[in-house]
DOVO-228213 format. One record per residue: residue in three letters; x, y, z of N, C-alpha, C in turn. Coordinates in nm, 2 decimals. Layout:
+-----+--------+--------+--------+--------+--------+--------+--------+--------+--------+
|  aa |   n_px |   n_py |   n_pz |  ca_px |  ca_py |  ca_pz |   c_px |   c_py |   c_pz |
+-----+--------+--------+--------+--------+--------+--------+--------+--------+--------+
| ALA |      X |      Y |      Z |      X |      Y |      Z |      X |      Y |      Z |
...
+-----+--------+--------+--------+--------+--------+--------+--------+--------+--------+
END
This chain:
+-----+--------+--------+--------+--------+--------+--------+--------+--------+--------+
|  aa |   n_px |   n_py |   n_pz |  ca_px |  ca_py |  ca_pz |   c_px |   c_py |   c_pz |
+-----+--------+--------+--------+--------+--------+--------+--------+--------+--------+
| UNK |   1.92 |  26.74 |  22.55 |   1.92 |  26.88 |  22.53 |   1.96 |  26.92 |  22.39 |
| UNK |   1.89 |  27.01 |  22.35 |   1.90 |  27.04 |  22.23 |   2.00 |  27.16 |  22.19 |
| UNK |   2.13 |  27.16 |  22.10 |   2.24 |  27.23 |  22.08 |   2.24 |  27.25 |  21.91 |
| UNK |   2.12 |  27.40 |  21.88 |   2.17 |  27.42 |  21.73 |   2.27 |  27.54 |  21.75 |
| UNK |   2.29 |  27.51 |  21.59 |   2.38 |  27.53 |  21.53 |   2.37 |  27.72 |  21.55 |
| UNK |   2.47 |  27.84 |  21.46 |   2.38 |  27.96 |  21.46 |   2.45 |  27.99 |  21.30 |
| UNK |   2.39 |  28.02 |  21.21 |   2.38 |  28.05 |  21.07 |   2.46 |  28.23 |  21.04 |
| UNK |   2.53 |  28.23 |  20.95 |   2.57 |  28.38 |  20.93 |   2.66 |  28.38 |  20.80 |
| UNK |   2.60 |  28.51 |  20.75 |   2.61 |  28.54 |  20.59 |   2.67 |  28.67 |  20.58 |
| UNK |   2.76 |  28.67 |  20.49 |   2.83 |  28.79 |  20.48 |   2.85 |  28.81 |  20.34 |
| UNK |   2.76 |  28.94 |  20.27 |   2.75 |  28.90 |  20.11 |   2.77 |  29.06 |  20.05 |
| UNK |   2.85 |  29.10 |  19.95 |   2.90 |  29.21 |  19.91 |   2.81 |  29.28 |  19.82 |
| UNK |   2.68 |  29.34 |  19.81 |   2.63 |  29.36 |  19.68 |   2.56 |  29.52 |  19.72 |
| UNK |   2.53 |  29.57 |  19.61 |   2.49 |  29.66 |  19.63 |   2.36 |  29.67 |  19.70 |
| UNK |   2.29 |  29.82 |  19.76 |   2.17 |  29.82 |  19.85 |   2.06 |  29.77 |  19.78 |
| UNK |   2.06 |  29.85 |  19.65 |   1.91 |  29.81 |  19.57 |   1.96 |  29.66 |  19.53 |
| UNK |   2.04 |  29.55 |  19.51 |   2.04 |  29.42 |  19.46 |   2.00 |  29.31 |  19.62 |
| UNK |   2.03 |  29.39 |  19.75 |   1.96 |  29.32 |  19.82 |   1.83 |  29.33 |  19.83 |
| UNK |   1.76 |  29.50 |  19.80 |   1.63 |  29.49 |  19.85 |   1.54 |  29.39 |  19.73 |
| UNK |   1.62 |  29.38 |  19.62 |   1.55 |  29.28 |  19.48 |   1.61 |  29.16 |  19.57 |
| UNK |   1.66 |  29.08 |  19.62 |   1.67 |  28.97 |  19.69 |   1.62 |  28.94 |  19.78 |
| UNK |   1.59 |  29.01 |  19.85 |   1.46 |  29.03 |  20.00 |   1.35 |  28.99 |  19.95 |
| UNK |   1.30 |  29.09 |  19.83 |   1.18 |  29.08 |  19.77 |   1.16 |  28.97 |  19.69 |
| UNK |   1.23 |  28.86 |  19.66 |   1.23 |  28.77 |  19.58 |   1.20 |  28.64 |  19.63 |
| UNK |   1.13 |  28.55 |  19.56 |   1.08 |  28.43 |  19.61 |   1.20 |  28.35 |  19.68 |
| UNK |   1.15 |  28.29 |  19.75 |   1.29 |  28.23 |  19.82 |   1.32 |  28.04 |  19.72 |
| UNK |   1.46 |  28.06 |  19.71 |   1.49 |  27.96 |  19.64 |   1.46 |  27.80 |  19.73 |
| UNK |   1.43 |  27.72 |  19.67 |   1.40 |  27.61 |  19.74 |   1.49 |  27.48 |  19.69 |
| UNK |   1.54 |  27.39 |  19.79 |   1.62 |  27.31 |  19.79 |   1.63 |  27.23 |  19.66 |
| UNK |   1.51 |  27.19 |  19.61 |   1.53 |  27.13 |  19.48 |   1.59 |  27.17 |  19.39 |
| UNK |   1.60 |  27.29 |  19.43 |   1.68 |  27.42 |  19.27 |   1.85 |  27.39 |  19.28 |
| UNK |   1.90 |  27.33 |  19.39 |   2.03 |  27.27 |  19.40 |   2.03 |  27.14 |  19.40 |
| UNK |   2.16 |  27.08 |  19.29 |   2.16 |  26.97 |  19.29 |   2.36 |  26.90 |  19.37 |
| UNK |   2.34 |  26.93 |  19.50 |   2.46 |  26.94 |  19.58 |   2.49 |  26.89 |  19.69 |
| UNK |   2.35 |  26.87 |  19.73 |   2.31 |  26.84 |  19.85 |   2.35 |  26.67 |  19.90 |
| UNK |   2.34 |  26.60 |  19.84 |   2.36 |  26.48 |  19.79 |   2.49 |  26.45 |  19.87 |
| UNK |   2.56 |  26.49 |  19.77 |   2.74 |  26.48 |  19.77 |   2.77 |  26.54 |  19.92 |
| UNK |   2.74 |  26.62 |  19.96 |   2.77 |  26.72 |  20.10 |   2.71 |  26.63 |  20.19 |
| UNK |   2.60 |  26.62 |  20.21 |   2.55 |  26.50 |  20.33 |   2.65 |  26.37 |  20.30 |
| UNK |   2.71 |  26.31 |  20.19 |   2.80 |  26.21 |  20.21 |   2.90 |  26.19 |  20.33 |
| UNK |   2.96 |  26.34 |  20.35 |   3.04 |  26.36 |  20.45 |   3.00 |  26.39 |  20.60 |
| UNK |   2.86 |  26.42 |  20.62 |   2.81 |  26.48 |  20.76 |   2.76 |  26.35 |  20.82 |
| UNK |   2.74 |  26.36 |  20.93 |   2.70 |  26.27 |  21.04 |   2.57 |  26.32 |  21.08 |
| UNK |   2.44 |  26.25 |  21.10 |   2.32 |  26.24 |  21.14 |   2.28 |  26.16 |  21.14 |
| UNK |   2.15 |  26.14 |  21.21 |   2.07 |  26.03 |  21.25 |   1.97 |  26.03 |  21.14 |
| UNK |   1.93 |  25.90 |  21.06 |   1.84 |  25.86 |  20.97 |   1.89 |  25.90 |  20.83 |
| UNK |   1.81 |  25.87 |  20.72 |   1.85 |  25.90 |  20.59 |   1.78 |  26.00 |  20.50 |
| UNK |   1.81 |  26.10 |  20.46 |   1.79 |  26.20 |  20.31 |   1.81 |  26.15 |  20.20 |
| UNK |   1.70 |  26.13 |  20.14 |   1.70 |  26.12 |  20.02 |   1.65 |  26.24 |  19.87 |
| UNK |   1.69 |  26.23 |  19.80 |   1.66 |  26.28 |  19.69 |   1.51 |  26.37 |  19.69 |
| UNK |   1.44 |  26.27 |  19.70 |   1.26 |  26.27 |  19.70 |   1.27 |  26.34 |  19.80 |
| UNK |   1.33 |  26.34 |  19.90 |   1.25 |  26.39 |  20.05 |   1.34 |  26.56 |  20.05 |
| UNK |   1.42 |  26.56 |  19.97 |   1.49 |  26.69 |  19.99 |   1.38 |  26.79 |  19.85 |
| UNK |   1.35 |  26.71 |  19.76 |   1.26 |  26.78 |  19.65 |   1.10 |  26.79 |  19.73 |
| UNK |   1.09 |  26.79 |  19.84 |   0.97 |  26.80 |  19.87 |   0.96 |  26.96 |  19.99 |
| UNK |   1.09 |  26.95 |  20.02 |   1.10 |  27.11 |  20.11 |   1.05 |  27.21 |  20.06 |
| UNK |   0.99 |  27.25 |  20.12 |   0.96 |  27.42 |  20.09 |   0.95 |  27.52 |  20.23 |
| UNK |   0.90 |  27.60 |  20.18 |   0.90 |  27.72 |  20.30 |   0.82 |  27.75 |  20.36 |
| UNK |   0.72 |  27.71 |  20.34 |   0.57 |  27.72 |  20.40 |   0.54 |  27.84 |  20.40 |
| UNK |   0.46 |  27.92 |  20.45 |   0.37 |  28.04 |  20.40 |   0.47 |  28.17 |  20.38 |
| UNK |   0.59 |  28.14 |  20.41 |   0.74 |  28.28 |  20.37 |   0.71 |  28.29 |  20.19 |
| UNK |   0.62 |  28.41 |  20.14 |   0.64 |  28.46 |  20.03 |   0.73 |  28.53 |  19.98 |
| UNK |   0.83 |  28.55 |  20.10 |   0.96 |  28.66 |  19.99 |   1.08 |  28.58 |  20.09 |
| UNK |   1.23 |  28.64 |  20.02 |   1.32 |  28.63 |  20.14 |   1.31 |  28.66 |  20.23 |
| UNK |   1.24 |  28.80 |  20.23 |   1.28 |  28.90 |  20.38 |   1.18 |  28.82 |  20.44 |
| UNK |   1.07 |  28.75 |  20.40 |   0.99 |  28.66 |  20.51 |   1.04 |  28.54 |  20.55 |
| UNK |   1.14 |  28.46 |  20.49 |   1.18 |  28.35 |  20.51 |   1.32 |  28.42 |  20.68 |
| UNK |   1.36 |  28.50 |  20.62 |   1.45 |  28.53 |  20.69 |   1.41 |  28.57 |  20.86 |
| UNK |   1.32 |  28.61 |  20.84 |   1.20 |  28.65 |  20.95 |   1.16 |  28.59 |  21.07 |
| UNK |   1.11 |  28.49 |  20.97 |   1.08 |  28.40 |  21.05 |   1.23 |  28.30 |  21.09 |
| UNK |   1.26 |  28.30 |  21.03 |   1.44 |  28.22 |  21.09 |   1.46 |  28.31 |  21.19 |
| UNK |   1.49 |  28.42 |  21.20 |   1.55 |  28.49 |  21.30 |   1.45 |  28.54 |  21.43 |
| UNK |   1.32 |  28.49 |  21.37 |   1.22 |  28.53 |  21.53 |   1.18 |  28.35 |  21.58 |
| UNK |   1.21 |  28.27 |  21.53 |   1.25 |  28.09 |  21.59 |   1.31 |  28.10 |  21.70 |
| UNK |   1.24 |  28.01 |  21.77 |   1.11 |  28.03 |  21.80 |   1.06 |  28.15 |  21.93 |
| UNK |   1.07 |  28.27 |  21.84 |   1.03 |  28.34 |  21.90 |   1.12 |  28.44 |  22.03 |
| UNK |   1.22 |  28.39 |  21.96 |   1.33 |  28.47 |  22.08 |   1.39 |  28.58 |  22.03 |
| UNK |   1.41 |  28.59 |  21.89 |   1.47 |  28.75 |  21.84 |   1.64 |  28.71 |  21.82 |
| UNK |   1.68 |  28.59 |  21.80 |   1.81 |  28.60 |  21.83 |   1.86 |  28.60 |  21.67 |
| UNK |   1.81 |  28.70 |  21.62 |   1.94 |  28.73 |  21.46 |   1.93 |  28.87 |  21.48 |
| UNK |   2.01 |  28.90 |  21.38 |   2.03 |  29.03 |  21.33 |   2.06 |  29.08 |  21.19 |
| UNK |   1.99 |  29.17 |  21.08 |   2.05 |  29.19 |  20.97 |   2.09 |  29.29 |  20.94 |
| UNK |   2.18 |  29.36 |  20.91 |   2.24 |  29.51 |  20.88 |   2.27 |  29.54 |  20.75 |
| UNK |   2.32 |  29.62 |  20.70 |   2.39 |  29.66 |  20.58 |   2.44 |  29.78 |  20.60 |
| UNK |   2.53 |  29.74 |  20.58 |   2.66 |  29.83 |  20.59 |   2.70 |  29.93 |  20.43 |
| UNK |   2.63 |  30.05 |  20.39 |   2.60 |  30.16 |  20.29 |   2.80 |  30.19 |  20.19 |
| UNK |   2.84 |  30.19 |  20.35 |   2.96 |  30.24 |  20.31 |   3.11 |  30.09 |  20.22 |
| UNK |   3.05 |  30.03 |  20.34 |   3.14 |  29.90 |  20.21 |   3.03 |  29.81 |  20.15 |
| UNK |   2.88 |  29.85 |  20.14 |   2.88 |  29.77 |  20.05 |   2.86 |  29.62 |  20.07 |
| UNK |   2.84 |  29.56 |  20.22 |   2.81 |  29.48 |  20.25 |   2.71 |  29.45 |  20.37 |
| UNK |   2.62 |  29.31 |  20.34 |   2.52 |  29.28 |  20.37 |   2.54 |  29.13 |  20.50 |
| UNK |   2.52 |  29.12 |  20.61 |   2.56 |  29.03 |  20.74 |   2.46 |  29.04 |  20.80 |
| UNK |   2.44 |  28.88 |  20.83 |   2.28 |  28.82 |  20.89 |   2.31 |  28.73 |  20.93 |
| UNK |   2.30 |  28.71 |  21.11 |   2.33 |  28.63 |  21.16 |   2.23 |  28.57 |  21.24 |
| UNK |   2.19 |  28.45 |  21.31 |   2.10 |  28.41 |  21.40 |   2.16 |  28.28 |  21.50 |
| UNK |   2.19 |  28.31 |  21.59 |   2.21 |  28.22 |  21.70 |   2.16 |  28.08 |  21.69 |
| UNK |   2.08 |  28.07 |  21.72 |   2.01 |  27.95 |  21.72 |   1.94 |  27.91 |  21.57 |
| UNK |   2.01 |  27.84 |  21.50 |   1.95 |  27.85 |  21.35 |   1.87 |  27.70 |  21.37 |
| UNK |   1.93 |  27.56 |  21.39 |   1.86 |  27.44 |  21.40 |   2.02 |  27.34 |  21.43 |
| UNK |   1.98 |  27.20 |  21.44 |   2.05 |  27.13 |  21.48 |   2.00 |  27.00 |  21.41 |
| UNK |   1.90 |  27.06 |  21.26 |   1.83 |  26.95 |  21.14 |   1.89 |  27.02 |  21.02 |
| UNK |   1.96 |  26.88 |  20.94 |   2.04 |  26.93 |  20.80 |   1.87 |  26.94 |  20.68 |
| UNK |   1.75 |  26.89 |  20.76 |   1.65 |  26.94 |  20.68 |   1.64 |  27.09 |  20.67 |
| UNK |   1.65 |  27.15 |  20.82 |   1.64 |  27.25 |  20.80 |   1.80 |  27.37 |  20.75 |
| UNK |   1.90 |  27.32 |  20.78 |   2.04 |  27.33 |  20.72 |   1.96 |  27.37 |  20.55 |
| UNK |   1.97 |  27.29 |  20.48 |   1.93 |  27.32 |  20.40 |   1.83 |  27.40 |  20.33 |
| UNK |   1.71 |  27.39 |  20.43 |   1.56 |  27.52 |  20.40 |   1.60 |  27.63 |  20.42 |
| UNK |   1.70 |  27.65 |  20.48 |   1.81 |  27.78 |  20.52 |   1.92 |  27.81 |  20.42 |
| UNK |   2.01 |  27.72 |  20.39 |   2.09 |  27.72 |  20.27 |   2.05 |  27.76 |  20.13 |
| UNK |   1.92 |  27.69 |  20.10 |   1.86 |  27.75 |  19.95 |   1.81 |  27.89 |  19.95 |
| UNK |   1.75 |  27.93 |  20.04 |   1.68 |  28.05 |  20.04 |   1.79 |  28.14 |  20.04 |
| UNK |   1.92 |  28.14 |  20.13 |   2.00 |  28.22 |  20.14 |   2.10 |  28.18 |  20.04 |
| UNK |   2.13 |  28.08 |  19.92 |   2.18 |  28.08 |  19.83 |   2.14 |  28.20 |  19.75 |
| UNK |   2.05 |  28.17 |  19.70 |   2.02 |  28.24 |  19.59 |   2.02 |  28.39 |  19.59 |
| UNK |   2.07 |  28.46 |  19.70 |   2.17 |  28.57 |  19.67 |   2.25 |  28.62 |  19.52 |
| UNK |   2.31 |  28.47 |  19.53 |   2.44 |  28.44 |  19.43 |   2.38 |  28.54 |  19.33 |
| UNK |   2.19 |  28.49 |  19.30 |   2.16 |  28.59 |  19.16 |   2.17 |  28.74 |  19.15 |
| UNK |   2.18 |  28.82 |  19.31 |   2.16 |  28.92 |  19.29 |   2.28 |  28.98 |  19.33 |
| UNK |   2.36 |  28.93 |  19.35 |   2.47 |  28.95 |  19.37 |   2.61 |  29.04 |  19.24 |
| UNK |   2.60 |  29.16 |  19.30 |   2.63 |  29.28 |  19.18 |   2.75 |  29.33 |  19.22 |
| UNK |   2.82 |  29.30 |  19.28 |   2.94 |  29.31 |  19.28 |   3.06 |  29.20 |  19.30 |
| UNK |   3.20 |  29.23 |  19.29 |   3.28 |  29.15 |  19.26 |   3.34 |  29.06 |  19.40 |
| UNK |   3.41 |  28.97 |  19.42 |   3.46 |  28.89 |  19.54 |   3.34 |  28.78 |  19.59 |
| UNK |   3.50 |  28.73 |  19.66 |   3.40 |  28.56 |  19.70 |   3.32 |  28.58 |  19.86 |
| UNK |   3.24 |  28.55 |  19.91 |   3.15 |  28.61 |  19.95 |   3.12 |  28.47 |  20.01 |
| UNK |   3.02 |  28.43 |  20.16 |   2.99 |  28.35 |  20.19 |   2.89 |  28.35 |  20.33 |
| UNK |   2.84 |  28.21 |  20.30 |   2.74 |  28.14 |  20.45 |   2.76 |  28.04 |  20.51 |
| UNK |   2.77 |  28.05 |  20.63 |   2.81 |  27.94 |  20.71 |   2.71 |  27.93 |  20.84 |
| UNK |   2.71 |  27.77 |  20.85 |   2.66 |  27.71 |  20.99 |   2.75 |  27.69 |  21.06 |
| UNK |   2.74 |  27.68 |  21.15 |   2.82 |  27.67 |  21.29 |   2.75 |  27.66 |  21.40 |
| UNK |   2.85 |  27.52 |  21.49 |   2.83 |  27.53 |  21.63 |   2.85 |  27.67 |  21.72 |
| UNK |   2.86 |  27.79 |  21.69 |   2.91 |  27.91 |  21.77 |   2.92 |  27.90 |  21.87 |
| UNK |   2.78 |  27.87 |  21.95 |   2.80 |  27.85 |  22.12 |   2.86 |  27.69 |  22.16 |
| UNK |   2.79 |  27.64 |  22.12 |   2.88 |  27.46 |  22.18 |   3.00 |  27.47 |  22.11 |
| UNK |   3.05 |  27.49 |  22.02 |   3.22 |  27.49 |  22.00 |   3.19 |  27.35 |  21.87 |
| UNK |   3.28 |  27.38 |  21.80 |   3.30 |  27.26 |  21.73 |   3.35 |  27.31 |  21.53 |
| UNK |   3.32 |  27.21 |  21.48 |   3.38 |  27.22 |  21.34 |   3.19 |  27.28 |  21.27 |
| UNK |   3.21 |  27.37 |  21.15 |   3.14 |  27.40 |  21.10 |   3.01 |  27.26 |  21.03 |
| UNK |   2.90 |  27.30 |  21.01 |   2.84 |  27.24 |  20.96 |   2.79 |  27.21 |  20.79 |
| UNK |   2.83 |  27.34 |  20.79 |   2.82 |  27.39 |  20.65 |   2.84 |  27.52 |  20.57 |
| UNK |   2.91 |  27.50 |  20.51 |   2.99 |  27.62 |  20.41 |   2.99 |  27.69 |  20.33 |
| UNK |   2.92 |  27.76 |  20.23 |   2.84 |  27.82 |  20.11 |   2.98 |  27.92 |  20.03 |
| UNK |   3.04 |  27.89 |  19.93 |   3.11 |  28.02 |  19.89 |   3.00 |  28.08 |  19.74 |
| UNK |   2.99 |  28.22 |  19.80 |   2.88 |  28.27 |  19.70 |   2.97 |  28.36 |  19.60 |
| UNK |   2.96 |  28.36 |  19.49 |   3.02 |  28.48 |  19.40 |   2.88 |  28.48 |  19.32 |
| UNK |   2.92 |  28.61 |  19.23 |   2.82 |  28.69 |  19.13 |   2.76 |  28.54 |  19.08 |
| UNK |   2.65 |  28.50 |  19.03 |   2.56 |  28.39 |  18.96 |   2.56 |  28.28 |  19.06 |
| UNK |   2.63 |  28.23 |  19.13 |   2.71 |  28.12 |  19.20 |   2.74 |  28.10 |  19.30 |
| UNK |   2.69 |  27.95 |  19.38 |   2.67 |  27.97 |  19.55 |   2.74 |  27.82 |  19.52 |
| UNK |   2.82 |  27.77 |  19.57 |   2.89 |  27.65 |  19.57 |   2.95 |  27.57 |  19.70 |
| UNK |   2.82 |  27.43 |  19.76 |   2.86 |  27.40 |  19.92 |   3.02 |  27.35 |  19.89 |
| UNK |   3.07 |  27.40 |  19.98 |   3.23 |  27.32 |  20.00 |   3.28 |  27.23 |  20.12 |
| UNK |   3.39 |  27.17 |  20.11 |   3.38 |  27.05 |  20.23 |   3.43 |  27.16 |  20.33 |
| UNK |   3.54 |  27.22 |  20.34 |   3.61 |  27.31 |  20.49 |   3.59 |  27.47 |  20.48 |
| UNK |   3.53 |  27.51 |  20.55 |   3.54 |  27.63 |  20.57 |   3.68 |  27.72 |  20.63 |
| UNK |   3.75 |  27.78 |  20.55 |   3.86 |  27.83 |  20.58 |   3.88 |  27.88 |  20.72 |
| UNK |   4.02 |  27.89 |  20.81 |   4.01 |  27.96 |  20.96 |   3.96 |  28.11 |  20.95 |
| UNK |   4.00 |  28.20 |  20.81 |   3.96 |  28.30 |  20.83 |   3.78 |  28.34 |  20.83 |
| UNK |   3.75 |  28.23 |  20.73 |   3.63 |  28.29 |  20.74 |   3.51 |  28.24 |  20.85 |
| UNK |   3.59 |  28.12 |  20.96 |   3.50 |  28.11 |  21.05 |   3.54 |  28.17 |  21.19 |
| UNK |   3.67 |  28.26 |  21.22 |   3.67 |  28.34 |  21.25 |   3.64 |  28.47 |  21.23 |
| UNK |   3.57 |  28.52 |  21.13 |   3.49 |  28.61 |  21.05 |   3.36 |  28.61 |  21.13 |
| UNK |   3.28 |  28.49 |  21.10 |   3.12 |  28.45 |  21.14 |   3.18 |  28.45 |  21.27 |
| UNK |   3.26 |  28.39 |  21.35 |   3.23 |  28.37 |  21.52 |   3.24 |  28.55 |  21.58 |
| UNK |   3.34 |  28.63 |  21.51 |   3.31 |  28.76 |  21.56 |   3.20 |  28.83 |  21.57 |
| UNK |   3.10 |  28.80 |  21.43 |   2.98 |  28.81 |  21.37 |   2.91 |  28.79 |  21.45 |
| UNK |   2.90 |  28.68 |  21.51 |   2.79 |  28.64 |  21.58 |   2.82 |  28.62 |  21.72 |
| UNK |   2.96 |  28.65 |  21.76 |   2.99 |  28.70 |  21.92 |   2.91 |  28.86 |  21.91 |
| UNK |   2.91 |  28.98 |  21.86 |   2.87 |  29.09 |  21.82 |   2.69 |  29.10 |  21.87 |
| UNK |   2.66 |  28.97 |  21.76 |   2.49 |  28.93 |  21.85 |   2.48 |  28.91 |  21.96 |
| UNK |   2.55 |  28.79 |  22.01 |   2.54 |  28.74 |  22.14 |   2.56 |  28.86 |  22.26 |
| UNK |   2.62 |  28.94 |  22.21 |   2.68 |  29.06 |  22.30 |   2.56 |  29.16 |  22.35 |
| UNK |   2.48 |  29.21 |  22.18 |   2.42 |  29.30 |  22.16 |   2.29 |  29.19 |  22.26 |
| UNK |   2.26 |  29.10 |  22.19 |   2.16 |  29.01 |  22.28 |   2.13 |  29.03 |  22.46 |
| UNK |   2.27 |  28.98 |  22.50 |   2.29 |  29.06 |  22.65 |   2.31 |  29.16 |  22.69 |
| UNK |   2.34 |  29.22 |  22.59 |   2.27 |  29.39 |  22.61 |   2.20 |  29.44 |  22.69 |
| UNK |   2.08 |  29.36 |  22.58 |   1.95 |  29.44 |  22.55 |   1.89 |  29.35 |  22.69 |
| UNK |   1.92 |  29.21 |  22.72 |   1.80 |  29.12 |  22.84 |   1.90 |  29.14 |  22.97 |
| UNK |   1.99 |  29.16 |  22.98 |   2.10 |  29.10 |  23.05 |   2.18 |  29.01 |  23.05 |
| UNK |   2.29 |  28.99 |  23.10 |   2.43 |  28.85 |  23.08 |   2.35 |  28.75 |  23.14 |
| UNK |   2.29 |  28.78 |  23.28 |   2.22 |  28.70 |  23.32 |   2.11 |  28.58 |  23.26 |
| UNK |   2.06 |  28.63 |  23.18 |   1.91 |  28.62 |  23.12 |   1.99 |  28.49 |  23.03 |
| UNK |   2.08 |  28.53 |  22.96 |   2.16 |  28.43 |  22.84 |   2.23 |  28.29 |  22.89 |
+-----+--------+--------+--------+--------+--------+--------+--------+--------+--------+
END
């Protein structure tokens, strides 16, 4: 049985520096050289290498907002959500079911790194993977500031009690909309 992970980003920038980030080619894994060191510590089956992480891309997603798109309609169930919030100034995107592949961990990671560049206002800012529904320790951790997206080994209690609210919120609005049942 298959148990991914669910992805969620919570990033402070102004409205017009996301809609120049949406519209922007999506960053691709090669453009980080981090990846390396951070798989040192994770557990999975088989090996990543260098070569095989410089070969990712995004397949036919021409912008963010396409890359994002298609992550959040995978496969085909609707289970993200993206808002922006006018009044503080912040931007939260979350998707349930993101993957349970650090290939795809990462085709996910780069694209939503590169925020960092449009990123126009001040404070530390972040993305995280997570078990949400199976329970467990984070998968991976992103602290984004202005220029700068930096993976880290632990994701602090607050900010993955942050994301789990974040994406209890989905899961809610989710059975909402089909029923508790349905979920």
């Amino acid at each position: 049985m298959s148990e991914p992970s669910s992805a969620y980003a919570r990033i402070r920038l102004s409205e017009a520096a996301l809609a120049a980030f949406q519209a922007s080619t999506p960053e691709l894994p090669s453009n980080y050289h981090d990846w390396l060191p951070w798989l040192a510590d994770r557990q999975y089956f088989g090996e990543i290498t260098e070569s095989a992480i410089n070969e990712l891309d995004h397949g036919n997603a021409a912008t963010v907002h396409d890359a994002i798109i298609a992550w959040m309609d995978y496969p085909d169930l609707e289970l993200g959500q993206s808002s922006y919030d006018a009044e503080t100034q912040t931007w939260r995107m979350g998707f349930l079911e993101c993957s349970e592949n650090y290939y795809d961990y990462m085709l996910i990671l780069s694209f939503l790194r590169g925020i960092a560049h449009f990123k126009d206002l001040p404070g530390e800012d972040f993305i995280l993977i997570t078990p949400h529904i199976w329970g467990g320790p984070p998968e991976a951790y992103v602290v984004v500031t202005r220029g700068s997206s930096t993976l880290s080994a632990e994701a602090p209690d607050e900010i993955v009690e942050e994301a789990d609210a974040g994406l209890q919120k989905i899961f809610e609005a989710i059975g909402n909309e089909f029923g508790a049942s349905e979920l």
